[in-house]
N, C-alpha and C positions, 0 to 999 in steps of 0.2 A: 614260490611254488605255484603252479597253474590252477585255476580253479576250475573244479570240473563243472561244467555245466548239468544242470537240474533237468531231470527226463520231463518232457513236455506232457501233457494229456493222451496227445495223438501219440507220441513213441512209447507210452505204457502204453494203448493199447492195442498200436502193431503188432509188440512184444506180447502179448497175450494169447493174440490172435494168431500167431507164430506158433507159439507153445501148444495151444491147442490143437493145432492140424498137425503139426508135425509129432508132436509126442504123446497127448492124452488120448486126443480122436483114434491111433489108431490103435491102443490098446482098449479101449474101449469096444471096440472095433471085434478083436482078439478078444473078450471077454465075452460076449455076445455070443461069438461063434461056439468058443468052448461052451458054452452053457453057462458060465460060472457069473452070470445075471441073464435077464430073461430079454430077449430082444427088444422087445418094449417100452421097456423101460430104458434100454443103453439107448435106444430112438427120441426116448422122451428127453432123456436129458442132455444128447445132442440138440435136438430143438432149442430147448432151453439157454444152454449155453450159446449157442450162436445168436440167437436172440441178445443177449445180456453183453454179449460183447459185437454185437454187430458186422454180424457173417451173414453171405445170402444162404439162405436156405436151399438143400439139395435133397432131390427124390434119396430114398432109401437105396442101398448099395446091396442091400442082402434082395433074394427071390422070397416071397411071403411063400 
């Protein structure tokens, strides 16, 4: 039987980094908009997260 090779550092956190833009960020996104958290805060913890996993950082998408 093949042994499956053990995910590296860097492909955890491609794969994170993946996960985040394509699926969290943009219900986050959606959530914001709806109201159902306060822009601010979905902002802050976009920051945060892209920080923690190593994303450049991007101006705001919403008009203040």
């Amino acid at each position: 039987m093949p042994r499956r090779r053990r995910p590296t550092e860097r492909d955890a956190r491609a794969e994170l980094q993946a996960w985040y833009l394509t699926s969290l960020r943009p219900k986050l996104a959606r959530a914001a908009t709806a109201d159902v958290v306060e822009a601010a805060a979905a902002d802050e913890l976009d920051r945060q997260l892209r920080v923690f996993l190593d994303l450049p950082e991007t101006a705001p998408e919403r008009a203040a």
